[in-house]
Structures are given as structure tokens and as C-alpha cells.
Biopython code that builds the backbone (N, CA, C, O; Angstrom):
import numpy as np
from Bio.PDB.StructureBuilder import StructureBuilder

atoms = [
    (1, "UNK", "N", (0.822, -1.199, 0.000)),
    (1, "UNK", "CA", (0.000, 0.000, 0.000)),
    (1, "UNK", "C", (0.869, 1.268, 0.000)),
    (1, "UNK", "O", (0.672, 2.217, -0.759)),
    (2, "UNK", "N", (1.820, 1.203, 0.891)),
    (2, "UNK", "CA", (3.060, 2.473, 0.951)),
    (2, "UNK", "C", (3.650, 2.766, -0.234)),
    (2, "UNK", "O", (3.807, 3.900, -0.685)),
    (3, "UNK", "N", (4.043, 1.535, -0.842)),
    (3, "UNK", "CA", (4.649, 1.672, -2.419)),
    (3, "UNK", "C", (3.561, 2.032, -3.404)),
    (3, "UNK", "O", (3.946, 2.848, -4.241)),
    (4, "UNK", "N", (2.695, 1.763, -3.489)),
    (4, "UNK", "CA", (1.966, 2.423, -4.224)),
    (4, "UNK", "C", (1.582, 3.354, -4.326)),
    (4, "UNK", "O", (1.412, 3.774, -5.471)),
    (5, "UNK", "N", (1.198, 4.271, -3.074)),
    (5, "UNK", "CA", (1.258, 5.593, -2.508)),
    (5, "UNK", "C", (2.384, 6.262, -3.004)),
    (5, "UNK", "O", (2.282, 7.284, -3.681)),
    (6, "UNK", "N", (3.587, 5.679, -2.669)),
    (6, "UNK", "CA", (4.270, 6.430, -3.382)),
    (6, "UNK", "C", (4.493, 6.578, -4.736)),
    (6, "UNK", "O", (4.705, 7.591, -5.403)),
    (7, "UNK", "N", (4.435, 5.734, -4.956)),
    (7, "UNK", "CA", (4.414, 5.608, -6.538)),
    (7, "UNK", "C", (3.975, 6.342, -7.332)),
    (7, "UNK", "O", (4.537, 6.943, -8.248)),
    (8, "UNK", "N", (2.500, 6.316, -6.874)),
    (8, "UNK", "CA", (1.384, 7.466, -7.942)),
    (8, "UNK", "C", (1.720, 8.878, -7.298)),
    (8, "UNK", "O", (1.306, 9.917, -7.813)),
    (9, "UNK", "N", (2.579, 8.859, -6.015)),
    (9, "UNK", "CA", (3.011, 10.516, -5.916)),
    (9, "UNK", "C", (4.338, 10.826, -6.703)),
    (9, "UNK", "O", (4.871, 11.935, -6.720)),
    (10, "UNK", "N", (4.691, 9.978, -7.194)),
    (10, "UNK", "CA", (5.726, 10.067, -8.446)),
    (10, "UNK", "C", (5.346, 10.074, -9.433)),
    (10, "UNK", "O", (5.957, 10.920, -10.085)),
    (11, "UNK", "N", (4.374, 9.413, -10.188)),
    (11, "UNK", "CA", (4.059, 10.119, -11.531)),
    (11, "UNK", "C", (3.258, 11.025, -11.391)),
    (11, "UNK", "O", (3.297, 11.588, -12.486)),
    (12, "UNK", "N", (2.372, 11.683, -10.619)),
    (12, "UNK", "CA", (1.428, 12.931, -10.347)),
    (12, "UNK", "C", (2.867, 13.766, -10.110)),
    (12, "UNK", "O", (2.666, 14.859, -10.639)),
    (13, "UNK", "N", (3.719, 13.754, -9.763)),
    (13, "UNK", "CA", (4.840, 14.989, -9.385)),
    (13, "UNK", "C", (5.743, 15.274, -10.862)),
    (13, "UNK", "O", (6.155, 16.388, -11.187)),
    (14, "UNK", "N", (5.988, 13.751, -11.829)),
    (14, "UNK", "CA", (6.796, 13.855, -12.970)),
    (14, "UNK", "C", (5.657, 14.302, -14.121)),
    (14, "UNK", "O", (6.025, 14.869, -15.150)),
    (15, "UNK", "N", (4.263, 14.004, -13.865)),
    (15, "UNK", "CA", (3.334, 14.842, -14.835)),
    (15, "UNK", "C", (3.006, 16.354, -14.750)),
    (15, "UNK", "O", (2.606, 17.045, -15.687)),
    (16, "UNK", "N", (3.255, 16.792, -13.373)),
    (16, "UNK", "CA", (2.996, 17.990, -13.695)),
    (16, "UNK", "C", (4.543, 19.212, -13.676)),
    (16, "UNK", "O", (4.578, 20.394, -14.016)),
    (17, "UNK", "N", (5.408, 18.518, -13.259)),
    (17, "UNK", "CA", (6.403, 19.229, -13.550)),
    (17, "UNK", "C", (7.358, 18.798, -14.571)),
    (17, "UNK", "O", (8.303, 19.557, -14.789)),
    (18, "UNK", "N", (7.246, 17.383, -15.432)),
    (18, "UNK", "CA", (7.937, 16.854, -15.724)),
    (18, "UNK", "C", (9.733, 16.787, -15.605)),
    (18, "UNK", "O", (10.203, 16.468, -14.513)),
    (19, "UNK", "N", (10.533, 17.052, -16.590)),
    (19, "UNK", "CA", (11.700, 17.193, -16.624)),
    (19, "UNK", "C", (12.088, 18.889, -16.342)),
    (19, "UNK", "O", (13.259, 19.257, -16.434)),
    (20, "UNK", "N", (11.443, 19.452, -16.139)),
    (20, "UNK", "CA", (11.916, 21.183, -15.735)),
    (20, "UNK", "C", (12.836, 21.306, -14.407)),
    (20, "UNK", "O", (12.488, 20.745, -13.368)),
    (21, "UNK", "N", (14.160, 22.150, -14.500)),
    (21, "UNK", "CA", (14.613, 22.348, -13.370)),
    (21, "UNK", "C", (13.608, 23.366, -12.744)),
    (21, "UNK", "O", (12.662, 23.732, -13.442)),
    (22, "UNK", "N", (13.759, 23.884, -11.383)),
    (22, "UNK", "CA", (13.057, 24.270, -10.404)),
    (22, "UNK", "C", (12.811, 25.247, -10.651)),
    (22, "UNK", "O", (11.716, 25.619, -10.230)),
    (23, "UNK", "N", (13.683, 26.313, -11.505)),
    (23, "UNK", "CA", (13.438, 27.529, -11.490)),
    (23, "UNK", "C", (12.772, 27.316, -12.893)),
    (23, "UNK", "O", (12.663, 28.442, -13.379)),
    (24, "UNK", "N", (12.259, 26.346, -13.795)),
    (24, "UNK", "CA", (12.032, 26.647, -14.993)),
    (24, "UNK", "C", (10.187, 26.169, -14.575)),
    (24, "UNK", "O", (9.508, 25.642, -15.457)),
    (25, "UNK", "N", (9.719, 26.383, -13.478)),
    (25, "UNK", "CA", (8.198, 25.759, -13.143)),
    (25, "UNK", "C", (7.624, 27.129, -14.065)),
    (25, "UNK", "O", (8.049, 28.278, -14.192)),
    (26, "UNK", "N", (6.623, 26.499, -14.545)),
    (26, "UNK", "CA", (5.653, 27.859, -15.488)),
    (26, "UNK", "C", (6.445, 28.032, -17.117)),
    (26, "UNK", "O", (5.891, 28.769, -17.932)),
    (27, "UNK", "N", (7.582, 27.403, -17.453)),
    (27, "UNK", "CA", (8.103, 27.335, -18.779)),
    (27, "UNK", "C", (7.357, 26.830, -19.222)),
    (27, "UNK", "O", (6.666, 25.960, -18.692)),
    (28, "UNK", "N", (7.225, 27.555, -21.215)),
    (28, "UNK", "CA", (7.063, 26.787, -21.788)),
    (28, "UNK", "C", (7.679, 26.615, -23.061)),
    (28, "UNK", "O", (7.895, 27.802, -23.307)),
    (29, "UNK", "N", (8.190, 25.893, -24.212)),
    (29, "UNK", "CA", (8.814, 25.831, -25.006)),
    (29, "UNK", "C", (8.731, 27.237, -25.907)),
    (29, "UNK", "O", (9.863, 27.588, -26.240)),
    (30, "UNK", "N", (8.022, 27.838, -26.229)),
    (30, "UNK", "CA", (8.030, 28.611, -26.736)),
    (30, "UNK", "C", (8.163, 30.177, -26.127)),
    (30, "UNK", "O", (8.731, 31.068, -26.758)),
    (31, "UNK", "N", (7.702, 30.325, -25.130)),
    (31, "UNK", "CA", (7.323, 31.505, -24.385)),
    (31, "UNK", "C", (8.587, 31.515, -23.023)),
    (31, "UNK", "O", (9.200, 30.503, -22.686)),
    (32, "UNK", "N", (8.745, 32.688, -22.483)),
    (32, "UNK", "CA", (10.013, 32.753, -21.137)),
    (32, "UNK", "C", (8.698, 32.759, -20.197)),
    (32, "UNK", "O", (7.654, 32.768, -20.850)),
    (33, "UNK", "N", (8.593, 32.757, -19.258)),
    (33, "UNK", "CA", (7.750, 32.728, -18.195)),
    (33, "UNK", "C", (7.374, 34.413, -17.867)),
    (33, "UNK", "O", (6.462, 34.614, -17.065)),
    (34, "UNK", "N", (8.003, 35.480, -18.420)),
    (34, "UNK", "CA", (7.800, 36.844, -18.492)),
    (34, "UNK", "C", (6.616, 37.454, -19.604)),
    (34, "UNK", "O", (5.560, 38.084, -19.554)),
    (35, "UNK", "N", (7.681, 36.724, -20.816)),
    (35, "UNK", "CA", (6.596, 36.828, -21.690)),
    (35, "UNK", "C", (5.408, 36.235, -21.635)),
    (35, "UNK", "O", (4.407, 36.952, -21.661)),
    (36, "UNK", "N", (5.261, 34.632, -21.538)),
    (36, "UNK", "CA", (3.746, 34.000, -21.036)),
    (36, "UNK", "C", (2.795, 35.492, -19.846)),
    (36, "UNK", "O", (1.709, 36.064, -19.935)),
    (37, "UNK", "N", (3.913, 35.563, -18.907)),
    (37, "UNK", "CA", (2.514, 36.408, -18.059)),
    (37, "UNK", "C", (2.545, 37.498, -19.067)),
    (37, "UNK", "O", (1.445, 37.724, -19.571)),
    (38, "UNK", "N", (3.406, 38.135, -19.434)),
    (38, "UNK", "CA", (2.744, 39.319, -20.517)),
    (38, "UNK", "C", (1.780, 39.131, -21.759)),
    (38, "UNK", "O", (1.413, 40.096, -22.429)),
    (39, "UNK", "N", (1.446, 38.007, -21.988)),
    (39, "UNK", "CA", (0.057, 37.676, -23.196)),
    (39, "UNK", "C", (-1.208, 37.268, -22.362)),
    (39, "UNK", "O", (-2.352, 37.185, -22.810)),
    (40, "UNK", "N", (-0.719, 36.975, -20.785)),
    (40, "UNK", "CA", (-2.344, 36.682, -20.136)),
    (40, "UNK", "C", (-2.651, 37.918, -19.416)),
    (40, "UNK", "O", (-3.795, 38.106, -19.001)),
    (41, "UNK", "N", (-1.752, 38.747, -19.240)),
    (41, "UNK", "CA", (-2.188, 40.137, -18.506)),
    (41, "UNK", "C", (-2.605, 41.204, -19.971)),
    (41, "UNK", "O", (-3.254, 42.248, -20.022)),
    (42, "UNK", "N", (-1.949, 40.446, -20.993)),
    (42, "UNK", "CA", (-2.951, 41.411, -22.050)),
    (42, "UNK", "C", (-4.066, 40.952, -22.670)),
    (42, "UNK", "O", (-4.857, 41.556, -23.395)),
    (43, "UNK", "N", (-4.047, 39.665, -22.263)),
    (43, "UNK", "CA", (-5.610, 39.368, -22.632)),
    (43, "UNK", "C", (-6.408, 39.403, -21.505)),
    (43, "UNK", "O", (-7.615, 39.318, -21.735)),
    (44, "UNK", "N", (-5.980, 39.530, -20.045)),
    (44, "UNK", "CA", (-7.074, 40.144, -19.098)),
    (44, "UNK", "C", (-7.067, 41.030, -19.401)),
    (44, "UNK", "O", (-8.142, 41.114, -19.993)),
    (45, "UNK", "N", (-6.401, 42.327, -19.500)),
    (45, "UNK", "CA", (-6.821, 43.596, -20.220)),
    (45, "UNK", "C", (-8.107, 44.094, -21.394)),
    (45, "UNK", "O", (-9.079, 44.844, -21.482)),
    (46, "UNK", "N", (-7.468, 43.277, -22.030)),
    (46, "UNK", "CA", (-8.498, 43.056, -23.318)),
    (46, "UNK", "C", (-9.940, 42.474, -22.927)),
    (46, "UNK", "O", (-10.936, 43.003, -23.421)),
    (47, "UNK", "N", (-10.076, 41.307, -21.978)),
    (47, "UNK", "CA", (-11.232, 41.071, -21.461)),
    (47, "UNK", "C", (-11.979, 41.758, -20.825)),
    (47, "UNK", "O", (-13.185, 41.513, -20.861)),
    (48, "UNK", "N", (-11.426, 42.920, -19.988)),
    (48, "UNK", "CA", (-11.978, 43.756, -19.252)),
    (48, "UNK", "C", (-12.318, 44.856, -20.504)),
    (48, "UNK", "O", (-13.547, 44.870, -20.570)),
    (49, "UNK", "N", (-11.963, 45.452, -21.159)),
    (49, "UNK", "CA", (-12.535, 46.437, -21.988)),
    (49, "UNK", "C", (-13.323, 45.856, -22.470)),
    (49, "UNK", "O", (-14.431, 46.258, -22.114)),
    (50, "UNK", "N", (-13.367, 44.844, -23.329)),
    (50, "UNK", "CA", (-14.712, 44.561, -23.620)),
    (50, "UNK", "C", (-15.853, 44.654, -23.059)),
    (50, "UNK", "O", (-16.826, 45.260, -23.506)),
    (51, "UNK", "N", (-15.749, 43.773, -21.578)),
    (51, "UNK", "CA", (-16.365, 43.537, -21.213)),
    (51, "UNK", "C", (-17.532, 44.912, -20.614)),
    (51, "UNK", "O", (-18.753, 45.071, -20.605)),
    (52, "UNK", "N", (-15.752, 46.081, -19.950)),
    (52, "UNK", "CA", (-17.083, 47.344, -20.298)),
    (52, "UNK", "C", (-17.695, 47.580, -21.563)),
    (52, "UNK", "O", (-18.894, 47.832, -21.452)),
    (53, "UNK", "N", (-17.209, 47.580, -22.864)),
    (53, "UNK", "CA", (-18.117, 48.148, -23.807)),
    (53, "UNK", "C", (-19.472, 47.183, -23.950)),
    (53, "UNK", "O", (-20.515, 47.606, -24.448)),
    (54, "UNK", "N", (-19.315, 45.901, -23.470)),
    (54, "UNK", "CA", (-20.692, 45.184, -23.536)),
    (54, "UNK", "C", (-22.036, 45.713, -22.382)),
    (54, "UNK", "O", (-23.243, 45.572, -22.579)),
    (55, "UNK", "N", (-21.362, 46.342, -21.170)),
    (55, "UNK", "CA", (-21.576, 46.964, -20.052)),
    (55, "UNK", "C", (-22.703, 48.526, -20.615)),
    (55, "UNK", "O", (-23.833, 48.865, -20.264)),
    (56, "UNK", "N", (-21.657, 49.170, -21.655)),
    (56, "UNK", "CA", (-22.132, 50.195, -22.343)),
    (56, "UNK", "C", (-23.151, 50.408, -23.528)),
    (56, "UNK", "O", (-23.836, 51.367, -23.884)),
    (57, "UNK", "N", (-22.947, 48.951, -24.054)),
    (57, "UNK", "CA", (-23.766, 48.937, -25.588)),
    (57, "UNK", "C", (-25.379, 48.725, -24.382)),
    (57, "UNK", "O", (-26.475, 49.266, -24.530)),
    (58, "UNK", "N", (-25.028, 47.956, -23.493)),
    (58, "UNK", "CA", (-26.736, 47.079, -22.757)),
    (58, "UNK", "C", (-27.088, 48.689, -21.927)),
    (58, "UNK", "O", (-28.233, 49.044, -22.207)),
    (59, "UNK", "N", (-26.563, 49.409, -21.258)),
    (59, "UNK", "CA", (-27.260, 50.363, -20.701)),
    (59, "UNK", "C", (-27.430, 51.712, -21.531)),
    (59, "UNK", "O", (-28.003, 52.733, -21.149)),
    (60, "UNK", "N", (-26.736, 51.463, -22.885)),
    (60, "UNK", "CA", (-26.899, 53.103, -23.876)),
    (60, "UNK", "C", (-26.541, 53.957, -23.265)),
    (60, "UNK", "O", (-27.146, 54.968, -22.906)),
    (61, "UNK", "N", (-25.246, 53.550, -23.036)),
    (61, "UNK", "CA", (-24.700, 54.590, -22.446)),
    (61, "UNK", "C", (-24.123, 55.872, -23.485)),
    (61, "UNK", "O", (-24.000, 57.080, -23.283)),
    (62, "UNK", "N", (-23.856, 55.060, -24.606)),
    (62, "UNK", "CA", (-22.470, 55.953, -25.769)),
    (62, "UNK", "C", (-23.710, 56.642, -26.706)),
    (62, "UNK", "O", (-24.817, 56.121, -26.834)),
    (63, "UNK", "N", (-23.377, 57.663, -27.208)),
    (63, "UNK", "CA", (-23.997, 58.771, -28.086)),
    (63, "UNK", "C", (-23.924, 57.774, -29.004)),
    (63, "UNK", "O", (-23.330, 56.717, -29.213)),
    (64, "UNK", "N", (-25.056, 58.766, -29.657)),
    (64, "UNK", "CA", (-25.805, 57.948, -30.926)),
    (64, "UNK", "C", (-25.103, 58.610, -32.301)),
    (64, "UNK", "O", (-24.791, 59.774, -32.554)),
    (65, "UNK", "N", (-25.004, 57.528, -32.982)),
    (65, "UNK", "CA", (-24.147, 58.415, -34.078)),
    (65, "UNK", "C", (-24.864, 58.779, -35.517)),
    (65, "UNK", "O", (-25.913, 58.270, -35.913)),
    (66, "UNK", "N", (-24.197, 59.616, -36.113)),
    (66, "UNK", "CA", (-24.934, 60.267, -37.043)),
    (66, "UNK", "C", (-25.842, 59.267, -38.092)),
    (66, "UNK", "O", (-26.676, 59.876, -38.761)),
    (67, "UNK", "N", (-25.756, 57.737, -38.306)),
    (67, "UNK", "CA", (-25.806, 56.714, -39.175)),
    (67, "UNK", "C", (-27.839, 56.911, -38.240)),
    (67, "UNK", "O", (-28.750, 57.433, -38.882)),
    (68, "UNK", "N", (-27.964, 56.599, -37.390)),
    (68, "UNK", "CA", (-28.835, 56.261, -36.488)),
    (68, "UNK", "C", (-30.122, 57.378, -36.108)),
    (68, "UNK", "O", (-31.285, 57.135, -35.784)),
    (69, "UNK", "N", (-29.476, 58.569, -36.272)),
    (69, "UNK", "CA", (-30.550, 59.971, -36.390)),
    (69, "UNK", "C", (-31.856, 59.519, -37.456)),
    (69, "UNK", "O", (-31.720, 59.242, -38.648)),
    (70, "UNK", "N", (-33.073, 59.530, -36.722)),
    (70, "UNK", "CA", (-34.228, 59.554, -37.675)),
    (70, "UNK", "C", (-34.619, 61.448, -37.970)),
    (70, "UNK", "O", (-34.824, 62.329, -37.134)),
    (71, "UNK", "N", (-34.603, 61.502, -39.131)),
    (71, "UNK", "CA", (-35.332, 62.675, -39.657)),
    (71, "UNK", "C", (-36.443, 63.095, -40.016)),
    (71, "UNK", "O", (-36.750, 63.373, -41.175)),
    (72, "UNK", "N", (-37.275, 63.193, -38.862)),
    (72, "UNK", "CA", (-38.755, 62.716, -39.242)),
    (72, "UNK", "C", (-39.450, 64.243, -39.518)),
    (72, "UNK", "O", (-39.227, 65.041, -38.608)),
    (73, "UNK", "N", (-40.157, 64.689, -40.503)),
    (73, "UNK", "CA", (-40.581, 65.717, -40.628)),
    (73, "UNK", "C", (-42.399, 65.954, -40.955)),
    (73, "UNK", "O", (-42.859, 67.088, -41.092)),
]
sb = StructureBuilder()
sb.init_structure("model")
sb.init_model(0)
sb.init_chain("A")
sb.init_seg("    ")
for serial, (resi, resn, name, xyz) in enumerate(atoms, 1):
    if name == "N":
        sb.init_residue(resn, " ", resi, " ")
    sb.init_atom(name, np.array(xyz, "f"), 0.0, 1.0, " ", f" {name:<3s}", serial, name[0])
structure = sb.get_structure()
């Protein structure tokens, strides 16, 4: 039972960190771990503006633009 315990805490430890030295946790082949957080802090960025302009289109908030004026006479 002990060996097995341990066991599966050895491949649960070599799956999620696999072969990375210690300081390389959060690498990924392509990206430095600086750059990775700099594409998810600009796509939280990006999520949040949207998310106000969806905020803005539902309460009408933004002026109406010239396309949208009825000219009713």
C-alpha cells in the first residue's frame, strides 16, 4: 500500500512538472515565463474592456451616431 502511494506521488509529481529544473516551473517551449505572463495580462486587459463596452452597448450609455438619427418631418 506504501509503495503504491508512493508511486502514484511520483508520476502525479513527474506529470505535472515533468523534466523542468526548479526555477524553470511555469516554462514553456516557446514563451520565457515573463513573456507568457505578458500575453495573459494582455488578454485580461483586453477582457476587461470589452467587457465594459458590452456593459455600455446594454445600458446606452455611448452617443448615438450620425448613421442612427431619424429625420422625421
Amino acid at each position: 500500500m506504501r509503495s503504491t502511494l508512493a508511486f502514484c506521488l511520483l508520476v502525479v509529481s513527474v506529470m505535472t512538472i515533468g523534466c523542468a529544473r526548479p526555477n524553470e516551473i511555469g516554462w514553456t517551449p516557446v514563451y520565457t515565463t515573463g513573456e507568457r505572463l505578458d500575453l495573459i495580462a494582455r488578454n485580461w486587459d483586453m477582457e476587461g474592456k470589452m467587457i465594459q463596452d458590452d456593459i455600455d452597448a446594454a445600458l446606452m450609455l455611448r452617443p448615438m451616431s450620425g448613421l442612427t438619427l431619424w429625420h422625421i418631418r
